[in-house]
NUNUTI-871372 format. One record per residue (C-alpha): residue in one letter; x, y, z. Coordinates in nm, 2 decimals. Each point is the difference from the previous one (the first is absolute). Layout:
REM residues N
  code    east   north      up
     A       X       Y       Z
...
This chain:
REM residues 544
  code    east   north      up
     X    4.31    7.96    5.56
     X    0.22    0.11    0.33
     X    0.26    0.21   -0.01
     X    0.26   -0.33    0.04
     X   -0.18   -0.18   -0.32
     X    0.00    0.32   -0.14
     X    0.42    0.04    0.00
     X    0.03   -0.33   -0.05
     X   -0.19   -0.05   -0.36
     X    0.20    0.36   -0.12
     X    0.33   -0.18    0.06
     X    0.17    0.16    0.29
     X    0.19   -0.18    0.26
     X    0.03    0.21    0.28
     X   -0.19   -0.13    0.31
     X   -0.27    0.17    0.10
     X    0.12    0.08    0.32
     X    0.29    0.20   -0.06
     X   -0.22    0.24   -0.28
     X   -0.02    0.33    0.15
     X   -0.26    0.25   -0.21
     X    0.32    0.08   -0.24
     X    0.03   -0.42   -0.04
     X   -0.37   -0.05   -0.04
     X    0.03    0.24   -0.30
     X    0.29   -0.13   -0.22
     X   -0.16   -0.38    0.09
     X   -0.32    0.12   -0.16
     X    0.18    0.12   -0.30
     X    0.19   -0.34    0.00
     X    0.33    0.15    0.10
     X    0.19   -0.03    0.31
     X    0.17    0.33    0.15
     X    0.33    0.03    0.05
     X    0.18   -0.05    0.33
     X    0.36    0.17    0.12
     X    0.20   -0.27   -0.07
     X    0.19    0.01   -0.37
     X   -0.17   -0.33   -0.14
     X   -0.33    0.15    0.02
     X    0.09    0.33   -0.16
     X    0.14   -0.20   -0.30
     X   -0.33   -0.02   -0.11
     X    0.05    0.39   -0.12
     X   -0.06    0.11   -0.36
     X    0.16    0.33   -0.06
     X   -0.29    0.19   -0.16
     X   -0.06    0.10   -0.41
     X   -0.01    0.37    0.11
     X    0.39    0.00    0.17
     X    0.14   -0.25   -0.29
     X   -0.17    0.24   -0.25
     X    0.12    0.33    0.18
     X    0.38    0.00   -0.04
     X    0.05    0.37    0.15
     X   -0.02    0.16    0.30
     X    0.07    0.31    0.10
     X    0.12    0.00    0.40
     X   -0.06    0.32    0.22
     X    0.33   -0.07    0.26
     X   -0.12    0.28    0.21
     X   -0.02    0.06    0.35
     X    0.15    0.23    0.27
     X    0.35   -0.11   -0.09
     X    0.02    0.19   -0.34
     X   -0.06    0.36    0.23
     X    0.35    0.01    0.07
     X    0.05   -0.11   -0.39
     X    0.36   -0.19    0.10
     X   -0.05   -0.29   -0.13
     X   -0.11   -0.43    0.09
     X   -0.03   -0.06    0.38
     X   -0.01    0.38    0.14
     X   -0.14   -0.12    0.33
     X    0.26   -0.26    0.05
     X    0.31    0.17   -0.09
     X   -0.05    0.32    0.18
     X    0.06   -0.20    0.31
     X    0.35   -0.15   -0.13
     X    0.29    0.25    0.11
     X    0.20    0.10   -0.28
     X   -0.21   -0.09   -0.27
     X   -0.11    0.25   -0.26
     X   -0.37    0.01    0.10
     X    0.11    0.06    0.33
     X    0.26    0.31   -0.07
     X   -0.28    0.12   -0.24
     X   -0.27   -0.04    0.31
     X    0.21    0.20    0.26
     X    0.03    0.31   -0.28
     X   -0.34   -0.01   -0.07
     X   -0.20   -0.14    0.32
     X    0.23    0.01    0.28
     X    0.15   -0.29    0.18
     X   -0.22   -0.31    0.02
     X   -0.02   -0.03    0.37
     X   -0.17    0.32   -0.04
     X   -0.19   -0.02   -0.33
     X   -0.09   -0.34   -0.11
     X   -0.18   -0.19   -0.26
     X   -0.34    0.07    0.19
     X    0.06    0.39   -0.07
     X    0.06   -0.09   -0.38
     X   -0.33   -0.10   -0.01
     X   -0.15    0.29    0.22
     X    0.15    0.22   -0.28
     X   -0.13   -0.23   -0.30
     X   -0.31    0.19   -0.14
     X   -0.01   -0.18   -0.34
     X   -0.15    0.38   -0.07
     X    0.06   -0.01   -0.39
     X   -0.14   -0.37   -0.06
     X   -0.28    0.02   -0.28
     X   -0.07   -0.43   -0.03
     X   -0.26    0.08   -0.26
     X    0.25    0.21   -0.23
     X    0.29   -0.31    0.04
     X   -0.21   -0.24   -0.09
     X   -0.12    0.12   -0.33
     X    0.37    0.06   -0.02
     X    0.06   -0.37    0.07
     X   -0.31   -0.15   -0.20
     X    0.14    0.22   -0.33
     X    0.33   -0.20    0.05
     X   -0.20   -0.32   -0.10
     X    0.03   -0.12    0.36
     X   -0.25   -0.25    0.06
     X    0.03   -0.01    0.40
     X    0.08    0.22    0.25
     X    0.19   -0.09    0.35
     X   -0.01    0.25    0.27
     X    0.25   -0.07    0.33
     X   -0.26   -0.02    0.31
     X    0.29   -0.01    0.25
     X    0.41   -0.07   -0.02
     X    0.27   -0.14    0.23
     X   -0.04    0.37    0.22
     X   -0.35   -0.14    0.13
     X   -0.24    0.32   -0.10
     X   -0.32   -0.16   -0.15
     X   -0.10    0.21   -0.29
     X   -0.40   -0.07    0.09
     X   -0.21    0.03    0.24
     X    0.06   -0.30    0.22
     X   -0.13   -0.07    0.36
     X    0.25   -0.23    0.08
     X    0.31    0.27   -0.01
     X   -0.04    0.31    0.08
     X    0.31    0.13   -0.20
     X   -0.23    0.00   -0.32
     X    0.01    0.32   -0.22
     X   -0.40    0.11    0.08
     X    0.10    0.07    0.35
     X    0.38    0.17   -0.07
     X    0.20    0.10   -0.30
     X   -0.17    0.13   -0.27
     X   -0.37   -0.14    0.17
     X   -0.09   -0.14   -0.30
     X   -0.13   -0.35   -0.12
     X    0.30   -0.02   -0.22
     X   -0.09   -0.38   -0.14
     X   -0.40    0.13    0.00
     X    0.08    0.27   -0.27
     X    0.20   -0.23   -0.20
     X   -0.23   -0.26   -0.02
     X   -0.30    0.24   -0.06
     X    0.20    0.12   -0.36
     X    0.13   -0.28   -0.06
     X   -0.34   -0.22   -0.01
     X   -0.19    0.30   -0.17
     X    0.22   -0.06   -0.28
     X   -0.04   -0.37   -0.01
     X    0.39   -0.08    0.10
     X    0.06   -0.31    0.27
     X    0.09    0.14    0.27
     X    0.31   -0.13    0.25
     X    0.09    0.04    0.33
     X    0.34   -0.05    0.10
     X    0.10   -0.06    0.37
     X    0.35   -0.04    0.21
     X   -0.03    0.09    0.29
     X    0.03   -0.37    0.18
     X    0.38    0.07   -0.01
     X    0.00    0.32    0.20
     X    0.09   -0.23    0.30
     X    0.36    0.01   -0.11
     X   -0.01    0.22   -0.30
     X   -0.02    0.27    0.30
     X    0.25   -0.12    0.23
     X    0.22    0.26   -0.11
     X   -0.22    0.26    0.18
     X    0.14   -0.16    0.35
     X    0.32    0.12   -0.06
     X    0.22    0.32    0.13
     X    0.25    0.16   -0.10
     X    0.38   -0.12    0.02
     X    0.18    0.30   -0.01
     X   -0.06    0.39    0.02
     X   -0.15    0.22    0.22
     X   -0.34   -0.25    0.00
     X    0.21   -0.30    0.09
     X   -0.23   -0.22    0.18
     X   -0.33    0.20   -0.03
     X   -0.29   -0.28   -0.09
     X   -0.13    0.05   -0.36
     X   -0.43    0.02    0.03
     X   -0.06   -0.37   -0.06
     X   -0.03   -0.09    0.34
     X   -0.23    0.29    0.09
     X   -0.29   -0.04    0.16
     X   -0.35    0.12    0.04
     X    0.04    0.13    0.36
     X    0.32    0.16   -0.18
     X   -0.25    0.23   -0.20
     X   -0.14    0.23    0.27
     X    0.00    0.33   -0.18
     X    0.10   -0.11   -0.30
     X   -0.23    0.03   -0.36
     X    0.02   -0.43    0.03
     X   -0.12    0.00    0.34
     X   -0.33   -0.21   -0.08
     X    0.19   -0.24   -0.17
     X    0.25   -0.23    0.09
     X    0.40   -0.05   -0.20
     X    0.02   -0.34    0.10
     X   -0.35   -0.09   -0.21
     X    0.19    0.18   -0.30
     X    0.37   -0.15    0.06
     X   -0.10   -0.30    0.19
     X    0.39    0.00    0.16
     X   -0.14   -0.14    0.35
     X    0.22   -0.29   -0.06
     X    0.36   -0.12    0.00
     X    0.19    0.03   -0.32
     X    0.11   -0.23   -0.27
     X    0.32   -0.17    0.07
     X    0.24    0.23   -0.19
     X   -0.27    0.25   -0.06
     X    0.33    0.28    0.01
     X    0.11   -0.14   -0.34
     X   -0.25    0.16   -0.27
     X   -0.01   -0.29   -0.17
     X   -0.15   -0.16    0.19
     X   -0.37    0.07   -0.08
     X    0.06   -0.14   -0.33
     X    0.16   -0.32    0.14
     X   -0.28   -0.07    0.21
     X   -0.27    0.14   -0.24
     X   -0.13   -0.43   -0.03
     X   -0.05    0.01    0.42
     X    0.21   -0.28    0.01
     X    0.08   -0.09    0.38
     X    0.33   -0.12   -0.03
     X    0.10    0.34   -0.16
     X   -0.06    0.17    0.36
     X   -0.31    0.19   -0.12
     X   -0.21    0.13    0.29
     X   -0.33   -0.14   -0.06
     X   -0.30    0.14    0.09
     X   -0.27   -0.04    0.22
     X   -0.29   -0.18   -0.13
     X   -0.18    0.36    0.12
     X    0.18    0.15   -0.29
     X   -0.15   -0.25   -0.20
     X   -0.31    0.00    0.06
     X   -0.03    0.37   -0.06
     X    0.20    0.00   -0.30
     X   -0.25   -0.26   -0.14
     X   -0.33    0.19    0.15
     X    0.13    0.29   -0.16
     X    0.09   -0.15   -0.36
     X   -0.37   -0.18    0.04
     X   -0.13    0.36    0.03
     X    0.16    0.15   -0.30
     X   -0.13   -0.30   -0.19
     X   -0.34    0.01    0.16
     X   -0.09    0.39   -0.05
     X    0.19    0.06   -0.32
     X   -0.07   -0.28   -0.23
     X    0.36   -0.03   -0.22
     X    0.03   -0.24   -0.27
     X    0.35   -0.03    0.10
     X    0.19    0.00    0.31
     X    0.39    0.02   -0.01
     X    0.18   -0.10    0.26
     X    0.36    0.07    0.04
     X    0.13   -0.28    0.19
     X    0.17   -0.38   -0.04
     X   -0.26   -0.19   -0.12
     X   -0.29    0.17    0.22
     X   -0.03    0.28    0.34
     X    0.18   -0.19    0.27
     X    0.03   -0.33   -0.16
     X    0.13   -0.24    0.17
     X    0.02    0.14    0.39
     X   -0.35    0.03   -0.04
     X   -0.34   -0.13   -0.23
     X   -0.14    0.30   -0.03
     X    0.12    0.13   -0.37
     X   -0.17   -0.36   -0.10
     X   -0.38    0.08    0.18
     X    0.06    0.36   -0.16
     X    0.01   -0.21   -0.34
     X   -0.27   -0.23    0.02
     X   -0.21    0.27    0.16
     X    0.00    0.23   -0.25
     X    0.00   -0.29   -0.32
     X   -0.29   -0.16    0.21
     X   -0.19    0.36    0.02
     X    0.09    0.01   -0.36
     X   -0.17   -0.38   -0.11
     X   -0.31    0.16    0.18
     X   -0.01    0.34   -0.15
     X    0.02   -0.17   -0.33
     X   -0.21   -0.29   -0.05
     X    0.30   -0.29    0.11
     X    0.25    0.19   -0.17
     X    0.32    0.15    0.16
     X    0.06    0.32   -0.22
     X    0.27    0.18    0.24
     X    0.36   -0.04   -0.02
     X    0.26    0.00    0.29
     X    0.41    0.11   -0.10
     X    0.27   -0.22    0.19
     X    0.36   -0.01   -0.03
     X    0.28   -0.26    0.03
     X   -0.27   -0.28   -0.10
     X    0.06   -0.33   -0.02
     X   -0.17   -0.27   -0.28
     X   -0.28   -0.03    0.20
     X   -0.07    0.35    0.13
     X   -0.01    0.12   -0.33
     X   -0.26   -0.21   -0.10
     X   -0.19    0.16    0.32
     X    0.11    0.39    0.00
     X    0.10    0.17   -0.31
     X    0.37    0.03    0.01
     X    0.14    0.36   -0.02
     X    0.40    0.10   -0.08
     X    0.11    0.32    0.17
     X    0.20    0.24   -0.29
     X    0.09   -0.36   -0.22
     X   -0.18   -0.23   -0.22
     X    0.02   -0.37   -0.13
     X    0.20   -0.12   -0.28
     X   -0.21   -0.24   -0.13
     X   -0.42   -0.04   -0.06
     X   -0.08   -0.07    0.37
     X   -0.32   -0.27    0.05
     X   -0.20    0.20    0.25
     X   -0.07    0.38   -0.10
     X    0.24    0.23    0.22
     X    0.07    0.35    0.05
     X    0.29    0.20    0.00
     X    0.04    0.35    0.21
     X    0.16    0.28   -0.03
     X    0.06    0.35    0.02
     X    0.10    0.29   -0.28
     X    0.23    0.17    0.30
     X    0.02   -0.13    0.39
     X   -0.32   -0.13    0.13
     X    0.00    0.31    0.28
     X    0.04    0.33   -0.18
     X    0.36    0.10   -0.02
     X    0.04    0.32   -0.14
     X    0.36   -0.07   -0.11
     X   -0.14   -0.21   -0.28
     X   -0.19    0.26   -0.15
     X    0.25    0.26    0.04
     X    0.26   -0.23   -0.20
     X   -0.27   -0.09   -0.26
     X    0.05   -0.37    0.11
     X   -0.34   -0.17   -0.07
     X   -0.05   -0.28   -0.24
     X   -0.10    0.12   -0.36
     X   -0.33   -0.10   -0.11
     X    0.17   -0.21   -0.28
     X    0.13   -0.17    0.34
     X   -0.27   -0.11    0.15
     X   -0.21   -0.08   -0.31
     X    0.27   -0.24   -0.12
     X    0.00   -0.15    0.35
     X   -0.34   -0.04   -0.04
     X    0.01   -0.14   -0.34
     X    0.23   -0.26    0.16
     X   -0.17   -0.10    0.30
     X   -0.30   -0.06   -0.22
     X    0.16   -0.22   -0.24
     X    0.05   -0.23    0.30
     X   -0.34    0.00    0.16
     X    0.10    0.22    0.26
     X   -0.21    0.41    0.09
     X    0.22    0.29    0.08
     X   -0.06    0.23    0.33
     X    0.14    0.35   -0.06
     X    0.02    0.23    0.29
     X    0.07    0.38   -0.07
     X    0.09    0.19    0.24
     X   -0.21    0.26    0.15
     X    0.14    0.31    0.26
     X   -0.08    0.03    0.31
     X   -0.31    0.28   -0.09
     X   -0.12   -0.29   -0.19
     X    0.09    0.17   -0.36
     X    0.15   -0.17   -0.25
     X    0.29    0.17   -0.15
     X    0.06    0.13   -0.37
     X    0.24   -0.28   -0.08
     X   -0.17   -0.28    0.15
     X   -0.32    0.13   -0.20
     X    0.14    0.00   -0.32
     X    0.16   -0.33    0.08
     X   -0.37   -0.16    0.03
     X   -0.14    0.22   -0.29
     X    0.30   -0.11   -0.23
     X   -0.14   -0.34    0.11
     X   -0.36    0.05   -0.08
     X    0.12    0.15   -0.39
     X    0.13   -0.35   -0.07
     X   -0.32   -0.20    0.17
     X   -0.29    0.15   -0.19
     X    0.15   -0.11   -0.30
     X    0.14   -0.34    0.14
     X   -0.20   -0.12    0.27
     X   -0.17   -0.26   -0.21
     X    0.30   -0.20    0.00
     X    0.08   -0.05    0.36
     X   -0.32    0.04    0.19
     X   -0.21   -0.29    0.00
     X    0.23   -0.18   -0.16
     X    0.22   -0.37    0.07
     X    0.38   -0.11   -0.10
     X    0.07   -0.18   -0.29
     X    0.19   -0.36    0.01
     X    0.28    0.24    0.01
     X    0.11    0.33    0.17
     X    0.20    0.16   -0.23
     X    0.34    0.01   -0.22
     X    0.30    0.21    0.02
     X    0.34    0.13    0.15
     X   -0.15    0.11    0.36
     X   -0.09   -0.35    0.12
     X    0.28   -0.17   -0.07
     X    0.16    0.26    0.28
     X   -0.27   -0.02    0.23
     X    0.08    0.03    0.38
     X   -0.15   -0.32    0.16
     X   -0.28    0.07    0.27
     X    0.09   -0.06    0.36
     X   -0.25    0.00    0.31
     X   -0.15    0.32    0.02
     X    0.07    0.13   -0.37
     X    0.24    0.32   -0.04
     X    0.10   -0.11   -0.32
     X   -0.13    0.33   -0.17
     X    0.25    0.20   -0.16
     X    0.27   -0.29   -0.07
     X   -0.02   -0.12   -0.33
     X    0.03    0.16   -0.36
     X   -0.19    0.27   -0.09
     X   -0.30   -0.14   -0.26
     X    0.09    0.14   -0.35
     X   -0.18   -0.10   -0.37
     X    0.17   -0.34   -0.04
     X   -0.23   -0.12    0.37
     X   -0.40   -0.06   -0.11
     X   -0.26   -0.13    0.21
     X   -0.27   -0.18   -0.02
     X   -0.38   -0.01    0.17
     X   -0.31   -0.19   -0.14
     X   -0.37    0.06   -0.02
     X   -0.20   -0.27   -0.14
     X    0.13   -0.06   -0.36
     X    0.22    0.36   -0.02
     X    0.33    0.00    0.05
     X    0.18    0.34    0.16
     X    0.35    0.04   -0.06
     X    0.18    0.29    0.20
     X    0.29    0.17   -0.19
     X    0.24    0.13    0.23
     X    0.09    0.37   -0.03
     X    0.05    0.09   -0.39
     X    0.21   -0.08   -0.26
     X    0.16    0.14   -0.32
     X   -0.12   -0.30   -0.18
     X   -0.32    0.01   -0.25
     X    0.00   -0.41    0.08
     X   -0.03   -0.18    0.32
     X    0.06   -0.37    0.02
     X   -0.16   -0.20    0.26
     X    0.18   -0.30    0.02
     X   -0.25   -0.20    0.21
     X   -0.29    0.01   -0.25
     X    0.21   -0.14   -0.28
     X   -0.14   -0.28   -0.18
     X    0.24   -0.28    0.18
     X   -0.03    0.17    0.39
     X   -0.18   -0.19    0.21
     X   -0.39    0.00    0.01
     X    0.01    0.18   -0.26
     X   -0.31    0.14   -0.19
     X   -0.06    0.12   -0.30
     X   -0.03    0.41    0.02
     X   -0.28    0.13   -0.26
     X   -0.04    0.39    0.09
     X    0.28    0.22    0.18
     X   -0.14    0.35    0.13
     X    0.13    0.30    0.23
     X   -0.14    0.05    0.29
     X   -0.21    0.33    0.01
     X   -0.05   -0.02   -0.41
     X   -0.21   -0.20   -0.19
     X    0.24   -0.07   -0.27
     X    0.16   -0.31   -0.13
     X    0.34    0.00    0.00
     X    0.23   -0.25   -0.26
     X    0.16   -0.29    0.13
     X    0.17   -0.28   -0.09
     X   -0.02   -0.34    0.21
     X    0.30   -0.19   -0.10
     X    0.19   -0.33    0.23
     X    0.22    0.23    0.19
     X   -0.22    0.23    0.07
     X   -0.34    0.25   -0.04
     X    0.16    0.34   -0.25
     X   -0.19    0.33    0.11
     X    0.03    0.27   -0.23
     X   -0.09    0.32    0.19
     X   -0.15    0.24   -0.26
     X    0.07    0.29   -0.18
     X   -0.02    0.35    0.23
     X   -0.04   -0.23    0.34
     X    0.09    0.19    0.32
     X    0.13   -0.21    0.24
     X   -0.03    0.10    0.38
     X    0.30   -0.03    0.20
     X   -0.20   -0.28    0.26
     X   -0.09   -0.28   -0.22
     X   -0.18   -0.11   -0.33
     X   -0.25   -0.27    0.01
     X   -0.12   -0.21   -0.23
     X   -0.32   -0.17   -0.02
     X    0.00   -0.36   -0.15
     X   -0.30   -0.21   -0.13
């Protein structure tokens, strides 16, 4: 039988002419590969292991957190008046003089212990863990050979996304990568700038620097403009500050500078990379839809790349996942659709992710100072919710510059990791129910818009909100905070809800005691019993 008769009796339709050695494979297995265009990656099954998952733990860390001010260091240093930038002159000097590039020549990461973090992160019942191999200020946090301005060859001179994938795989977690820096085309723009006013009026920030610029200089091997890539004439109305965010989709009509297909090209050889050398499960990227999309196709060969790599790795099967945001019907069925510091309010079709951070995604010091992170009770009822709804959380904490993680933050995941081990059972590995949940704190639910920021805006979950997740025939049910009540009444598994079933054994999660009950028409009567301690997150309630 030849190799065309051969294709042709196992079903697969691609013409033999077009089947490079990746082609031949998938045809053999009776599976066509996927091409970068969206009706082929509908084909995409989000994998058992990510629906099964449901929480992440996000390591947000790069050379931005070394100044520990906060989201977008690199950017608003450069914007006059700002309070990064009053901050940077008291500490650094004036950026003409000391720019971003010196932030990472001082970055040493010099206290960062990945395989003490992530036994931190695996006691917290996280099932995955995402580390951030490069952000919107360009520094690739591996060793890459298409960008120099990686952090084996300055900064800390460390293979920052090596060790986290080392101690993360030793202890059987997926592991993420997470990747923006196809926006530091504009994102950066700011670094062109001078000041208006004061005795630097009309000095040039660094971002136009140049290698030939360096003669002397610690940098002098390596040239700014690979780092800020600011050889090119701004966005239209790049002075407003807004405007990054305005022209985040690269939309032309919004005046974005677009750039060069060079820019591109490297971005794409230098994602491929990453993929290539590091093997994720999961690659986040943190961009409309995908890197670049639509000036350019190369976020969509980065997808079916890496899911076709996947199909052959694994016997036909694509067993990676790819985040996008702002996704439309059909890119959802092809990426898995993530919501930056929001959620949905209903059961979603598609699994999804939410992300989001107990304090600023950079380190801002301020936070801890004012004991402002989220309470663990926060994010576990956050997770709790998102679960209910088919959806996986991403929680970033913050790490400092050294690459420490503080007391607060600390106790923050360890508070979380208290509730797990006893709890885990009913969220991981899990599905929704026909239903979500019941109570007060839906019916005020903020509705979802475009890129999520929802978080934070509705009513605080208290007893009277339960929800609900499924495995096989148990049912959990997720009392909200505590009550004063010995009896809890779950309206939706009373006798005359809808698809109803008949309950026959009530436990409590963590004990293997049954509990009384009482199913009657208007609802399923819990009696908590006698000497019960309730803890101040939520109760659950297993259900056969």
């Amino acid at each position: 039988m030849n190799r065309r008769t051969a294709i042709k009796f196992l079903g697969a339709t691609i013409p033999t002419l077009f089947l490079g050695k990746f082609s031949a494979a998938y045809a053999y297995l009776g599976k066509a590969p996927f091409h970068p265009d969206w009706r082929s990656l509908e084909n995409y099954q989000v994998p058992d292991w990510f629906r099964d998952a449901k929480f992440g733990i996000w390591a947000h860390w790069g050379p931005q957190c070394q100044p520990e001010r906060g989201d977008w260091y690199a950017r608003g240093m450069y914007q006059e008046g700002s309070d990064q930038y009053r901050y940077h002159l008291e500490k650094y000097g004036h950026p003409s003089v000391f720019g971003f590039k010196d932030v990472i020549h001082q970055w040493k990461a010099e206290n960062w212990n990945p395989e003490e973090l992530m036994e931190l992160y695996k006691n917290a019942g996280a099932q995955y863990f995402m580390a951030l191999a490069n952000h919107h200020d360009n520094l690739d946090l591996y060793r890459s050979s298409h960008h120099p301005w990686n952090s084996v060859n300055l900064g800390p001179r460390k293979d920052i996304v090596g060790g986290w994938e080392r101690a993360a795989k030793k202890r059987g977690l997926k592991f993420g990568v997470s990747v923006h820096a196809a926006h530091a085309w504009t994102w950066y723009e700011t670094a062109q700038r001078s000041d208006k006013a004061g005795k630097f009026a009309g000095v040039p920030y660094d971002g136009k620097l140049t290698k030939k610029d360096g003669a002397g200089k610690w940098w002098a091997d390596y040239d700014p403009q690979e780092l800020y890539a600011q050889d090119h004439e701004p966005s239209l109305d790049s002075k407003d500050d807004n405007t990054v965010h305005r022209q985040w989709h690269w939309d032309v009509a919004s005046g974005v500078s677009i750039p060069t297909k060079a820019y591109c090209e490297n971005f794409k050889a230098r994602t491929l990379e990453l993929m290539d050398n590091y093997k994720p499960d999961m690659v986040y990227f943190d961009d409309t839809v995908l890197p670049l999309y639509p000036i350019s196709n190369v976020g969509l060969e980065i997808a079916a790349d890496f899911y076709n790599k996947s199909m052959q790795a694994n016997k036909g099967k694509v067993d990676v996942v790819i985040n996008g945001k702002i996704l439309n019907e059909q890119q959802r069925k092809c990426l898995v659709w993530d919501i930056e510091r929001g959620q949905s309010n209903t059961i979603e079709p598609q699994p999804w992710q939410t992300c989001t951070c107990i304090g600023s995604w950079h380190y801002d010091r301020r936070i801890y100072d004012n004991n402002q992170y989220k309470s663990a009770k926060t994010v576990i009822h956050m997770l709790i919710d998102v679960v209910s709804k088919n959806g996986n959380l991403l929680l970033s904490v913050p790490l400092r510059g050294d690459g420490s993680i503080d007391d607060k933050a600390k106790e923050v995941v360890k508070g979380i990791g208290n509730w797990m081990t006893v709890h885990k059972e009913a969220l991981i590995g899990t599905r929704p129910w026909h239903i979500f949940g019941e109570g007060p704190a839906q019916e005020d639910a903020p509705s979802l818009s475009v890129q999520g920021f929802n978080e934070g805006k509705g009513k605080a979950f208290t007893s009277d909100d339960v929800r609900f997740t499924t495995r096989g025939n148990i049912l959990y049910a997720f009392i909200m905070g505590t009550t004063a009540e010995k009896q809890i009444t779950i309206k939706s598994l009373g006798r005359s809800a809808a698809q109803t079933r008949k309950v026959n054994q009530v436990q409590l999660v963590g004990t293997d005691d049954r509990i009384s009950f009482r199913q009657l028409d208007n609802g399923l009567q819990v009696s908590l019993p006698e000497g019960f301690v309730q803890n101040n997150i939520a109760t659950v309630l297993k259900i056969t």
